[in-house]
LORO-464558 format. One line per field, with one value per atom (N, C-alpha, C): atom name; residue in one letter; x, z, y; residue number from 1. Coordinates in steps of 0.05 Angstrom, whole numbers, plus 5000, padded with zeros to 4 digits. Each point is the difference from the previous one (the first is absolute). Layout:
<pts>
sevex <- CA	...
dovex <- a	...
x <- X	...
z <- Z	...
y <- Y	...
keba <- NUM	...
</pts>
This chain:
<pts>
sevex <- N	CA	C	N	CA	C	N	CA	C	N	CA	C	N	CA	C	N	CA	C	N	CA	C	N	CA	C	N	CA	C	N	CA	C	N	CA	C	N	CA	C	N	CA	C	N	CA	C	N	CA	C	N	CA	C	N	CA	C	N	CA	C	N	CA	C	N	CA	C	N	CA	C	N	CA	C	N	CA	C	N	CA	C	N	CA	C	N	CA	C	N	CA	C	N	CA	C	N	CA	C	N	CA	C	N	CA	C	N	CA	C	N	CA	C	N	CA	C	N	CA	C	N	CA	C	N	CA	C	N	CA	C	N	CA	C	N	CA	C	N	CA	C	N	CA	C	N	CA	C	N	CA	C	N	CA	C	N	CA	C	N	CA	C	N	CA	C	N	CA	C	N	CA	C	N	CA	C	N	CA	C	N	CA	C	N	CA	C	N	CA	C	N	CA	C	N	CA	C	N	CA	C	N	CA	C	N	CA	C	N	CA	C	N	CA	C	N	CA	C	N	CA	C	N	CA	C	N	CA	C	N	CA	C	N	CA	C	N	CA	C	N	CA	C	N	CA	C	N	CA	C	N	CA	C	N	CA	C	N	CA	C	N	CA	C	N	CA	C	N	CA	C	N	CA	C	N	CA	C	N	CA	C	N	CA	C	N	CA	C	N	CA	C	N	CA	C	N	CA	C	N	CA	C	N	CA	C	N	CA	C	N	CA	C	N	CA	C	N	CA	C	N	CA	C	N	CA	C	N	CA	C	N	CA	C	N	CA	C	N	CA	C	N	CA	C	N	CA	C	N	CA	C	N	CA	C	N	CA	C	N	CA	C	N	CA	C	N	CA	C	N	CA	C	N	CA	C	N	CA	C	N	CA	C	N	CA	C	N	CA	C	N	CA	C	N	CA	C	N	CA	C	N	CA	C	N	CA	C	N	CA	C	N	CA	C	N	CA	C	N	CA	C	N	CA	C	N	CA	C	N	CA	C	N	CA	C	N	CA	C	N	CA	C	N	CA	C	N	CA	C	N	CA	C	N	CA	C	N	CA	C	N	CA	C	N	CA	C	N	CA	C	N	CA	C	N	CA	C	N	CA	C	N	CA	C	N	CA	C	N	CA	C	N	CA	C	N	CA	C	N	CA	C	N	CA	C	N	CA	C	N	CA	C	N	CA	C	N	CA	C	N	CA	C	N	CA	C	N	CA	C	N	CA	C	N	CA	C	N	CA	C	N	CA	C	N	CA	C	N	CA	C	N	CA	C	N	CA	C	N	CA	C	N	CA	C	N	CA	C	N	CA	C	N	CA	C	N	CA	C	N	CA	C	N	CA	C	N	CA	C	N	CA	C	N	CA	C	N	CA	C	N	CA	C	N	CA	C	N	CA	C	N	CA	C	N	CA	C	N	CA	C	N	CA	C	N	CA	C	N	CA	C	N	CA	C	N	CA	C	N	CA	C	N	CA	C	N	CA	C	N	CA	C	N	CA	C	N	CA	C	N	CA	C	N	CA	C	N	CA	C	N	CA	C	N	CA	C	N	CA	C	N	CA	C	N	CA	C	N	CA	C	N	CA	C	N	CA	C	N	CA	C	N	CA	C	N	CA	C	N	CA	C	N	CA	C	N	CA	C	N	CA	C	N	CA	C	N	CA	C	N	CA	C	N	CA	C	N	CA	C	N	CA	C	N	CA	C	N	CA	C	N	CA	C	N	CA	C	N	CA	C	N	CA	C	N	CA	C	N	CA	C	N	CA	C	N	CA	C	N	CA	C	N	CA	C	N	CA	C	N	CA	C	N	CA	C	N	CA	C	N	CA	C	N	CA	C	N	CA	C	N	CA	C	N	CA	C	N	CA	C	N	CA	C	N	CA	C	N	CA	C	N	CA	C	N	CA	C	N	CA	C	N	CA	C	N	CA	C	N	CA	C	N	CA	C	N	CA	C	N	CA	C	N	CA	C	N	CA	C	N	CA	C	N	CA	C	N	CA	C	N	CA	C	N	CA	C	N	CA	C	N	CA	C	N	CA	C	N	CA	C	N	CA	C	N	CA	C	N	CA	C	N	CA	C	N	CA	C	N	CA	C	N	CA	C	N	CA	C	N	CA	C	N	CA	C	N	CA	C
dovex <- x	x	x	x	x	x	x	x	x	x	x	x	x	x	x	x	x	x	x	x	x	x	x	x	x	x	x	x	x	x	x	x	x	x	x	x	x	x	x	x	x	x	x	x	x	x	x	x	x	x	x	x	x	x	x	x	x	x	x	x	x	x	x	x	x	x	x	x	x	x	x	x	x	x	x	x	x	x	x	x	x	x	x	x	x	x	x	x	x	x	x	x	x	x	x	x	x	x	x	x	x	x	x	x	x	x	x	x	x	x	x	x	x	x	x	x	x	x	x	x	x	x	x	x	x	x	x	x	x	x	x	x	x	x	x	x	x	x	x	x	x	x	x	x	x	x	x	x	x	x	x	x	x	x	x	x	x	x	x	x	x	x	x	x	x	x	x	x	x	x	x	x	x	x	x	x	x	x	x	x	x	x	x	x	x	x	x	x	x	x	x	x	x	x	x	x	x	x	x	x	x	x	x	x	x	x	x	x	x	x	x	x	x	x	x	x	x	x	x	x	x	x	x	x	x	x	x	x	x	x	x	x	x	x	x	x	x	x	x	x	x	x	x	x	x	x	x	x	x	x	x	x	x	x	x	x	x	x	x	x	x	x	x	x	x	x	x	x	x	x	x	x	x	x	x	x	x	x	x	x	x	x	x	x	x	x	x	x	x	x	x	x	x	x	x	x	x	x	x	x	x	x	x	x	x	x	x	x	x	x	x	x	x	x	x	x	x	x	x	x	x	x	x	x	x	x	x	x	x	x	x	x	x	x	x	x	x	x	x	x	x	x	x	x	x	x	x	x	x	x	x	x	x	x	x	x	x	x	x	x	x	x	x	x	x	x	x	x	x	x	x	x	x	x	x	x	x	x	x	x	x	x	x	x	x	x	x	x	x	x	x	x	x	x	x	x	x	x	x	x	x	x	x	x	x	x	x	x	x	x	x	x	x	x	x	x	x	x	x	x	x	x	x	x	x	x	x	x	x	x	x	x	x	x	x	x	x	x	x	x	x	x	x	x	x	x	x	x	x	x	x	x	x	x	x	x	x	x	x	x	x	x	x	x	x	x	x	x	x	x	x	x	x	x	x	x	x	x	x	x	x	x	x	x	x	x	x	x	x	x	x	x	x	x	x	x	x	x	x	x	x	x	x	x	x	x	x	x	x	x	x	x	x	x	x	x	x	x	x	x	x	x	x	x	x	x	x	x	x	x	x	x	x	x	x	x	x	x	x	x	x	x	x	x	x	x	x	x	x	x	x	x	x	x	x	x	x	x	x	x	x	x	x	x	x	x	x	x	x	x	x	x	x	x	x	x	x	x	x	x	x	x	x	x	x	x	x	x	x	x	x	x	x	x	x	x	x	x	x	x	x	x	x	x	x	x	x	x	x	x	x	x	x	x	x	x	x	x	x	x	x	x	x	x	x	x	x	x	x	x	x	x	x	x	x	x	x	x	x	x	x	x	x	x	x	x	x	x	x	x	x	x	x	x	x	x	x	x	x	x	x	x	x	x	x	x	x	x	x	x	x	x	x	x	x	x	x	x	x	x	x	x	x	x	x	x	x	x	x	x	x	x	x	x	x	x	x	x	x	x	x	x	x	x	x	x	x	x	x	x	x	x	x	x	x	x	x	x	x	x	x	x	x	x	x	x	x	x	x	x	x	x	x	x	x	x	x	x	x	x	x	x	x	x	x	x	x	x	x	x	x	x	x	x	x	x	x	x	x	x	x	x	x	x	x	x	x	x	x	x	x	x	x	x	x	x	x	x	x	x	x	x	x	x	x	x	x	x	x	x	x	x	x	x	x	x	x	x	x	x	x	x	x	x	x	x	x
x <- 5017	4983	5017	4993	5017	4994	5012	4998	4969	4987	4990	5012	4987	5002	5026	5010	5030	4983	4978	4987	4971	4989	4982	4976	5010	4981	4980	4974	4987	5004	5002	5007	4967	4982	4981	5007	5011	5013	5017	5019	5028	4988	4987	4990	4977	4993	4984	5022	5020	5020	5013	5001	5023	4981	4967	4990	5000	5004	5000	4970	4990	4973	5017	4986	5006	5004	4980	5008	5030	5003	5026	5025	4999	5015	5000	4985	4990	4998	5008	5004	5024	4996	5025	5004	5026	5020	4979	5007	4993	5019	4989	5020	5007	5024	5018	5018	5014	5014	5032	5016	5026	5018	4998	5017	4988	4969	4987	5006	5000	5002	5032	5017	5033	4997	4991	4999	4985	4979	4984	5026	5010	5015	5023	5013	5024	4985	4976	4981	4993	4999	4992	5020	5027	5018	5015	4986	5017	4981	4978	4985	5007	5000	5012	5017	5025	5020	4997	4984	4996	4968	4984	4974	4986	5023	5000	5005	5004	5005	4969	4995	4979	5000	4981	5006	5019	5006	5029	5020	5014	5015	5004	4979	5000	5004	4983	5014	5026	5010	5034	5013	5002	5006	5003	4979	4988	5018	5010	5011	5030	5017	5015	5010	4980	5011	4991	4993	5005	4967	4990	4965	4983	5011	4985	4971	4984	4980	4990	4974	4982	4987	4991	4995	4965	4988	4973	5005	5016	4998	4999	5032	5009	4964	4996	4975	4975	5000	4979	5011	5023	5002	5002	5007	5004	4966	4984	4965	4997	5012	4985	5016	5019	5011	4992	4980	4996	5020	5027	5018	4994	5007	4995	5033	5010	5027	4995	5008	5000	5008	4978	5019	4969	4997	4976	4998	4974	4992	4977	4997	4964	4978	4972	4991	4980	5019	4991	4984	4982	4981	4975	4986	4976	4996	4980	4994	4975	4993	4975	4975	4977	4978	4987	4999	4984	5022	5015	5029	5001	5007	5007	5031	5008	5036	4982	5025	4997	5024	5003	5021	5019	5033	5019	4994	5007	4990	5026	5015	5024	5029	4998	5022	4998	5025	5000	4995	4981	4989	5031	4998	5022	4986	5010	4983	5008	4990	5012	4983	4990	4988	4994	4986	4999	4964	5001	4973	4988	5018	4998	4989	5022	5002	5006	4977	5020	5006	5005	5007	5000	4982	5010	5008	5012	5018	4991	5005	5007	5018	5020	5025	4996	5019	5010	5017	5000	5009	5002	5034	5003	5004	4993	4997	5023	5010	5011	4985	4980	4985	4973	5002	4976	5005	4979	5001	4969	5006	4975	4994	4988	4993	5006	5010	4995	4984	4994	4981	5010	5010	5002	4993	4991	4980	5031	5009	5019	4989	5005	4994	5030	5000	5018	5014	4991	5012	5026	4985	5016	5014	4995	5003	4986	4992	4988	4973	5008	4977	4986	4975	4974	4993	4999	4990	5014	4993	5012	4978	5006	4991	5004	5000	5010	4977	5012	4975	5019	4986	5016	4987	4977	4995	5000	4999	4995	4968	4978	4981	4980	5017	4987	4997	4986	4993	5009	5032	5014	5003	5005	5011	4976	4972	4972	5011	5011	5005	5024	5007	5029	4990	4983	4975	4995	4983	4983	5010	5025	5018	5010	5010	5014	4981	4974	4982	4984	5009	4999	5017	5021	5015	4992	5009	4991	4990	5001	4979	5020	5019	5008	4982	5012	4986	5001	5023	5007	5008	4988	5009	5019	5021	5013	5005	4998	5000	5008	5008	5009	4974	5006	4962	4999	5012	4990	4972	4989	4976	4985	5017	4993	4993	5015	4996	4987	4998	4975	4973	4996	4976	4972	4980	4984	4994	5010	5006	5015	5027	5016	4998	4993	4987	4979	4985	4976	5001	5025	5004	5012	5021	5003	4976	4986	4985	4976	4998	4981	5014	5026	5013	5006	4993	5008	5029	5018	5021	5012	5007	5010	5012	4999	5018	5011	5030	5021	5013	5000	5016	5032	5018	5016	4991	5023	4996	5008	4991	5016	5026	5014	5035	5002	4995	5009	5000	5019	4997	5014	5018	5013	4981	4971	4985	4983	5010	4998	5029	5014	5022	5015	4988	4997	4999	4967	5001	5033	4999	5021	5031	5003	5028	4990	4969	5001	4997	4992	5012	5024	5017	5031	5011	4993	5012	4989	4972	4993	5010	5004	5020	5021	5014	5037	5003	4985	5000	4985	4989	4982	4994	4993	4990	5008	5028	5036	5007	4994	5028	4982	4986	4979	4984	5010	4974	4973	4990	4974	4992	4989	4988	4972	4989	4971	4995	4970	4988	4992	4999	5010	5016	5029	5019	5004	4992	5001	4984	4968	4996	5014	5012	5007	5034	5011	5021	4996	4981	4990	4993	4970	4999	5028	5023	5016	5020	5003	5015	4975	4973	4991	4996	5002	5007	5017	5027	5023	5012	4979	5006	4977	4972	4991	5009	5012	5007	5034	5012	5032	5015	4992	5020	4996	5026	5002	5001	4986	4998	5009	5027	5018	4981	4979	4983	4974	5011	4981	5010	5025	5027	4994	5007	5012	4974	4985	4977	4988	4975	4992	4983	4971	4983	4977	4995	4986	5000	5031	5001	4991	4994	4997	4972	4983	4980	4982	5009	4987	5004	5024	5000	4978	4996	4986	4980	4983	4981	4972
z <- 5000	5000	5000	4984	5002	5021	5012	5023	4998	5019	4997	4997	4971	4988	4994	4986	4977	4973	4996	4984	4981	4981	4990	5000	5011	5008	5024	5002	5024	5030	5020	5015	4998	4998	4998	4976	4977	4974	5009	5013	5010	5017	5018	5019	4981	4980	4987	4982	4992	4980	5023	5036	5001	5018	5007	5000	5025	5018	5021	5014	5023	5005	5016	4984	4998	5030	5022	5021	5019	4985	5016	4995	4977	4993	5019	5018	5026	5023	5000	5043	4998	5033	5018	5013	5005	5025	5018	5013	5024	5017	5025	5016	5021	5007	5018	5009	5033	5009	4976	5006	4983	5004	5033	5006	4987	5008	4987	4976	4982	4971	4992	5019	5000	5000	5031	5004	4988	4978	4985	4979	4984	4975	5017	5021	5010	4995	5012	5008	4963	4990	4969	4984	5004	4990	5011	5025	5019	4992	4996	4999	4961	4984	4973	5000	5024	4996	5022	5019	5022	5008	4976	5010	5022	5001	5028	5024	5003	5023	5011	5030	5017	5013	5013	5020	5012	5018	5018	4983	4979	4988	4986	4990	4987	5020	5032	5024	5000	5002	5008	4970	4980	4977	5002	5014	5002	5016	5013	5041	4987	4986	4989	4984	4975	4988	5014	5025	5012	5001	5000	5004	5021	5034	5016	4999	4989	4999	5021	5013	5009	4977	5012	4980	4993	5025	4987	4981	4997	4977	4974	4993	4981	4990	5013	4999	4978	5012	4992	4972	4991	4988	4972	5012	4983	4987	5021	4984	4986	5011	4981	4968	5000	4975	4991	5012	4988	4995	5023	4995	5017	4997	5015	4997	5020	4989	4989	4987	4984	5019	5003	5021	5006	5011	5011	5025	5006	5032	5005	5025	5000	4993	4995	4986	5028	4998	5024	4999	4973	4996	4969	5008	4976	4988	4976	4984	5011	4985	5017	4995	5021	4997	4968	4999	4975	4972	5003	4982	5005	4971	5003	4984	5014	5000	4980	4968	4982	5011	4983	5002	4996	4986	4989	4974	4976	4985	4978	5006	4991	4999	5026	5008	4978	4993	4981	4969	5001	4965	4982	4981	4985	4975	5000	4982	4979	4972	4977	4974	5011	4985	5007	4981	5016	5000	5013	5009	5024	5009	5014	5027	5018	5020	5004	5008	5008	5033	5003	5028	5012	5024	5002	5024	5007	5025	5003	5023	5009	5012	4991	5015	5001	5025	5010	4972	4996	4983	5015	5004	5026	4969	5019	4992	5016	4990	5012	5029	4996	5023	5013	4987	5001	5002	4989	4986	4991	4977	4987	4995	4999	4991	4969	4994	4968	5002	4980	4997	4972	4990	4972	4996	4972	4997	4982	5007	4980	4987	4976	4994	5006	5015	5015	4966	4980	4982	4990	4982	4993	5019	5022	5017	4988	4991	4982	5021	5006	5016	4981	5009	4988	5003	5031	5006	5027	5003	5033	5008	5018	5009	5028	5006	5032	5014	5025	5015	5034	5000	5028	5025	4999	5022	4994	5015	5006	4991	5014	5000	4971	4989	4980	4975	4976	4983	4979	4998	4982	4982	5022	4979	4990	4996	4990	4966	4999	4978	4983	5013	4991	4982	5019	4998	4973	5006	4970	4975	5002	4976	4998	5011	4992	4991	5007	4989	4972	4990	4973	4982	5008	4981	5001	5018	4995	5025	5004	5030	5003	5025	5009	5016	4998	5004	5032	5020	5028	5002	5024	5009	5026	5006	5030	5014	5020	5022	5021	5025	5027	5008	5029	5011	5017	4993	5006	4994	5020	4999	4971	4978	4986	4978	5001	4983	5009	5028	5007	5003	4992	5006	4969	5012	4973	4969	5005	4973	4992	5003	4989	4984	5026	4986	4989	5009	4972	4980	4989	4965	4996	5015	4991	4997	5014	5001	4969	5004	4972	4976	5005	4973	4997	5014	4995	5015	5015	5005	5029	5003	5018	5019	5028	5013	5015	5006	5027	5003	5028	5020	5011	5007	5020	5015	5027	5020	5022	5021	5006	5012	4991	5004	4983	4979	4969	4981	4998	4983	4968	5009	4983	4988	5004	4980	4981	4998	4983	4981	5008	4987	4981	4976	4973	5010	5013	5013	5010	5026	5018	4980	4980	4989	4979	4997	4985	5011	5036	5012	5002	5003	5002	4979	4971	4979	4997	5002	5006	5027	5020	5025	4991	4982	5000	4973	4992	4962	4998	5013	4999	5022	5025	5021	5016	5008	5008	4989	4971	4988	4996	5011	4992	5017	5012	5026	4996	4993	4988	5021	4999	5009	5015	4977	5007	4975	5009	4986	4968	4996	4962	4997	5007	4994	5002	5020	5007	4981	4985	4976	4985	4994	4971	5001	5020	5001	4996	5016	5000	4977	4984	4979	4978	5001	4980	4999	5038	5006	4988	5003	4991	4960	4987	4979	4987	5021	4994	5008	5016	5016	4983	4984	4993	4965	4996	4968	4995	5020	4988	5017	5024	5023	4992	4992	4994	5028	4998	5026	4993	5019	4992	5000	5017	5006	4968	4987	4976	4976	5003	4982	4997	5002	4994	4975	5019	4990	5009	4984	5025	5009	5019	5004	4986	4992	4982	4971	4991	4974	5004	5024	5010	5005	5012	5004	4970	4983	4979	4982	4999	4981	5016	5018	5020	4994	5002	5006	4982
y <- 4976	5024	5025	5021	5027	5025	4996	5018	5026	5005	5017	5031	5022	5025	4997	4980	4995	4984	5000	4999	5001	4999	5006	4981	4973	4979	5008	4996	5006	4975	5006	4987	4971	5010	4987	4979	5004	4983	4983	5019	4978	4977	5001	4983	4975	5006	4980	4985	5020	4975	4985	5013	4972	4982	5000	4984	5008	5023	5005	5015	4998	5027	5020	5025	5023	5016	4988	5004	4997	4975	4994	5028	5015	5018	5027	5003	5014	4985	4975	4991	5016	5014	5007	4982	4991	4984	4998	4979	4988	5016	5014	5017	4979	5010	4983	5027	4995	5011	5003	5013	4992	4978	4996	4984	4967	5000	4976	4995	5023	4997	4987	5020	4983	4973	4979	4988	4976	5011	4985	4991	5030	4997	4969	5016	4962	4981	4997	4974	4990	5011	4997	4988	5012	4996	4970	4995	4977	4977	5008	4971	4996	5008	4990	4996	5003	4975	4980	5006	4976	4996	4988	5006	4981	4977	4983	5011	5021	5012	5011	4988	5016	5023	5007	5019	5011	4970	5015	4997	4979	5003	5035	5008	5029	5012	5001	5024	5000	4963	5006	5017	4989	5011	5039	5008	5028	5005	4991	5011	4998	4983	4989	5027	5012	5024	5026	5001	5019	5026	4977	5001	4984	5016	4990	4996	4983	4996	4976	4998	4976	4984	4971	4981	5013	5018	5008	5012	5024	5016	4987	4983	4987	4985	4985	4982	5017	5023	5015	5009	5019	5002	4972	4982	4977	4988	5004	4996	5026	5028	5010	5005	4989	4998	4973	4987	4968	4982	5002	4984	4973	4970	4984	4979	4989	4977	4984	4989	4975	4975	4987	4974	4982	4976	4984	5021	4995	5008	4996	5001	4990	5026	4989	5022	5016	5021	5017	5018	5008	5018	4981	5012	4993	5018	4990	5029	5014	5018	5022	4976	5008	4977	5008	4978	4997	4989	5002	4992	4978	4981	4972	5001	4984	4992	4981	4991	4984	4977	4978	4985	5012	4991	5006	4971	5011	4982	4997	5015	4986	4994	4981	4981	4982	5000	4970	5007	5023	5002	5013	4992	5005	5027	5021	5023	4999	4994	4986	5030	5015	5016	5021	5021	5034	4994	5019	5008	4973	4982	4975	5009	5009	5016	5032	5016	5021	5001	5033	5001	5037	5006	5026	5001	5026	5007	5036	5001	5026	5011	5024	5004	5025	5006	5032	5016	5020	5013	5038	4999	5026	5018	5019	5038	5014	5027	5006	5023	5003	5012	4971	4977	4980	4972	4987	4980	4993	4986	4988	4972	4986	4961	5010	4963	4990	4985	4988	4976	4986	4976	4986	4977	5003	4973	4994	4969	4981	4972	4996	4970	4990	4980	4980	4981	4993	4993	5019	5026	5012	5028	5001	5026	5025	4991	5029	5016	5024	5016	5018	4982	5006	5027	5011	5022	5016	5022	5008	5030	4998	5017	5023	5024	5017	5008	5001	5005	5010	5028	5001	4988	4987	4973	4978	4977	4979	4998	5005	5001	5004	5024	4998	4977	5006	4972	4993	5018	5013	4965	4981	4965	5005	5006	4985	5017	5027	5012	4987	4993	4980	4972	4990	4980	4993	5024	5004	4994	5024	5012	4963	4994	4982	4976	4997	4978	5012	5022	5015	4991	4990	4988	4962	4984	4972	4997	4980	4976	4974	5006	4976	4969	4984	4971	5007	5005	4995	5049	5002	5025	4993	5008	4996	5025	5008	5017	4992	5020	4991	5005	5000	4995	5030	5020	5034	4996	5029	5004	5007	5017	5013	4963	4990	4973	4989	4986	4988	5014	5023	5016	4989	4995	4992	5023	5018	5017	4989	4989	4994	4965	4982	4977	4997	5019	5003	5007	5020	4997	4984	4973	4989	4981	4989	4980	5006	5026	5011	4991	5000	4989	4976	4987	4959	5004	5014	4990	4992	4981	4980	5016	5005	5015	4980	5009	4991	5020	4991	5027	4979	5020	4986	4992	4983	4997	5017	5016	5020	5000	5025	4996	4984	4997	4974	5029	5028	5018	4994	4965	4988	4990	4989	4990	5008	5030	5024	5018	4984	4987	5023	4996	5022	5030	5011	5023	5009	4982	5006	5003	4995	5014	5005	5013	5034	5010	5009	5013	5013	4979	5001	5019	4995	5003	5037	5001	5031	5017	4986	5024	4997	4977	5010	5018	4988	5013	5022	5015	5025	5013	4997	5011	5016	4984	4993	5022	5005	5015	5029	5007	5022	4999	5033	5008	5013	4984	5018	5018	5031	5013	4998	5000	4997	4975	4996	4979	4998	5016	5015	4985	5009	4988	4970	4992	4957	4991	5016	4987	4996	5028	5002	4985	5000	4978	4970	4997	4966	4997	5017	4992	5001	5009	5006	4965	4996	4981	4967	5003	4981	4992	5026	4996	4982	5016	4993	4968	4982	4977	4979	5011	4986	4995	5020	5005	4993	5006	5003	4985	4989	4991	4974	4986	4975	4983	4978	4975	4971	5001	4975	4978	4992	4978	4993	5027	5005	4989	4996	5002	5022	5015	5031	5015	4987	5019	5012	5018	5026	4991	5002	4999	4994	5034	4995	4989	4993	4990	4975	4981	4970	4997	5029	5005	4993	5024	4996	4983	4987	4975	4977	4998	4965	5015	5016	5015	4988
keba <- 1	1	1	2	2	2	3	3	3	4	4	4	5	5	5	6	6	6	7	7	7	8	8	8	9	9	9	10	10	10	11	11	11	12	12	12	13	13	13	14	14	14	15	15	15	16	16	16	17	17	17	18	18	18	19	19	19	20	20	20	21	21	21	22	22	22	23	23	23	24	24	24	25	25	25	26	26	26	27	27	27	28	28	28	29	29	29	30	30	30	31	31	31	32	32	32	33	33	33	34	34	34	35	35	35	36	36	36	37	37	37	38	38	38	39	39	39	40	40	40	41	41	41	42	42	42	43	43	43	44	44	44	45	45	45	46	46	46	47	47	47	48	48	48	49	49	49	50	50	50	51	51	51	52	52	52	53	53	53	54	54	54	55	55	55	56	56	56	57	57	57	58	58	58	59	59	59	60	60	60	61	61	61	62	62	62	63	63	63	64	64	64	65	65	65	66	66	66	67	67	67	68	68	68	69	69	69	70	70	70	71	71	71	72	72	72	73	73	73	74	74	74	75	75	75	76	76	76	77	77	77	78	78	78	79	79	79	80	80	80	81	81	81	82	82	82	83	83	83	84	84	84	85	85	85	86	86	86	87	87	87	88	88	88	89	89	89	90	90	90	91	91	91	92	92	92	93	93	93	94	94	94	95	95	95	96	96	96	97	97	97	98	98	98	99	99	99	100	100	100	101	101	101	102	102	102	103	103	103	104	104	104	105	105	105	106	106	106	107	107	107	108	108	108	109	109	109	110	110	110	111	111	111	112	112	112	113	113	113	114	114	114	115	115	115	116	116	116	117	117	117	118	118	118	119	119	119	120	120	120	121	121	121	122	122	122	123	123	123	124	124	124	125	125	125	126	126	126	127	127	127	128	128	128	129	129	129	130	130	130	131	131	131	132	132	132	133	133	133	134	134	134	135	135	135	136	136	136	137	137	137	138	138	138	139	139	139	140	140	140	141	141	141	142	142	142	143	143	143	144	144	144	145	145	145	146	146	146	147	147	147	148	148	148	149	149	149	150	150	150	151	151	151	152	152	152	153	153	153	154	154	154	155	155	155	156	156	156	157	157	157	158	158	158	159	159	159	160	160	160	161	161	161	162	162	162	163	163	163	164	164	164	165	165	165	166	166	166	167	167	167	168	168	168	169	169	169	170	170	170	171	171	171	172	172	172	173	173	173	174	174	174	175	175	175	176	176	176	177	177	177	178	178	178	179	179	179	180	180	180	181	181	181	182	182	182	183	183	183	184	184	184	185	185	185	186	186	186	187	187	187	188	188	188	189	189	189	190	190	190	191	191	191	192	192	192	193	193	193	194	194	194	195	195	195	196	196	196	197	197	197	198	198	198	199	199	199	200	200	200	201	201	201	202	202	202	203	203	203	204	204	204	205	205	205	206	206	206	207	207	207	208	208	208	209	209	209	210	210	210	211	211	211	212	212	212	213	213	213	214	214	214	215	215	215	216	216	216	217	217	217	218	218	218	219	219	219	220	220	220	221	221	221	222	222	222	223	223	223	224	224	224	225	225	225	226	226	226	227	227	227	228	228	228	229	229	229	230	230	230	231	231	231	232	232	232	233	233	233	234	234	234	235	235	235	236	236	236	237	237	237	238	238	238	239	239	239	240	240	240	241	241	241	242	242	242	243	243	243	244	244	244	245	245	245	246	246	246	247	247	247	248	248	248	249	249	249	250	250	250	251	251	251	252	252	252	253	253	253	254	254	254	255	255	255	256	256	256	257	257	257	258	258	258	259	259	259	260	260	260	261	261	261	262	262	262	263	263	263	264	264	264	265	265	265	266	266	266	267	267	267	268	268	268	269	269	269
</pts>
């Protein structure tokens, strides 16, 4: 997207070519103290190279570079960036009443095609006065992301737009998700279910059985996020969208043989 008044496109235009709603081009940051916001950006940066790390592991980590923190704080900040470790544990929370947890449906399946499985996620994405959520829809064959979407809450229904956009293009056989509220909530399994498609969720603390997501994560904080402090939320579109172009069209994937995404996308397709 081209920055807003550096060009002749209407911002209302730009937001329909990259498949984005127009609102999102107006959330302000989620406000946070400075020090929180510091302490979010470490905590962000520590869990993409150690996302096995819990709570106290991240306090000591914190106390270690010279960030007396308590394990409540860390804690808090760690839900509200929707971070969780990667590891077994017992399942110490349920979803909101009325939400049904699905199976996990695929252990064992071997993904031999596109449009087979997909998969979405939600990640922290810091500001330099904020931070905002992502949301991406991936087919698990070819890595190819279908759709994305920003939203400076949690709460809001920003994946159902993601949703959509992305069931505008095809209809996978299996959907996979972790078991967050926003996925287990019946908006969400009810477009799938309206569409014939099969849901599985992880198991919780299984962020590995989302697999795919979890290193395009990786590959968008080191390859774009990392290297560029976006300001405000303008800018994290119009970066993300530039970095998702550039990852679904041009970034070759050794597991692809050295092909792009979407060139694997649209040939199976």
């Amino acid at each position: 997207m081209i920055e807003p008044g550096h060009n002749s496109i209407s911002v209302r235009r730009q937001s329909q070519l990259i498949g984005l709603s127009r609102a999102s081009l107006y959330y302000e940051p989620a406000e946070e103290s400075a020090k929180n916001l510091l302490l979010m950006r470490l905590l962000d940066e520590q869990y993409t190279r150690t996302p096995f790390y819990g709570v106290l592991k991240m306090t000591a980590w914190l106390r270690e570079n010279g960030h007396p923190v308590n394990c409540k704080r860390v804690r808090r900040l760690l839900r509200l960036m929707g971070l969780e470790a990667i590891y077994q544990k017992p399942r110490l929370s349920i979803p909101s009443p009325g939400h049904q947890v699905y199976p996990y449906l695929l252990r064992g399946m071997k993904v031999t095609r596109v449009n087979q499985v997909w998969s979405a996620d939600i990640t922290y994405i810091r500001l330099l006065a904020g931070f905002v959520y992502l949301v991406a829809i991936i087919d698990w064959y070819s890595r190819f992301v279908l759709s994305w979407e920003v939203s400076t809450t949690m709460e809001s229904e920003f994946w159902a737009s993601a949703l959509t956009r992305s069931l505008q293009v095809a209809r996978p056989e299996i959907f996979n998700t972790d078991q967050g509220s926003q996925f287990t909530s019946n908006a969400f399994t009810g477009i799938l279910k309206d569409h014939e498609i099969a849901i599985s969720m992880d198991g919780r603390g299984r962020a590995l059985d989302n697999i795919f997501v979890e290193r395009l994560w990786r590959s968008v904080k080191y390859e774009e996020v990392y290297l560029h402090d976006y300001q405000n939320t303008p800018q994290a579109i119009a970066g993300l969208g530039k970095y998702f172009r550039f990852y679904n069209g041009e970034r070759l994937h050794q597991s692809l043989d050295y092909k792009t995404p979407e060139a694997v996308y649209r040939m199976s397709a």
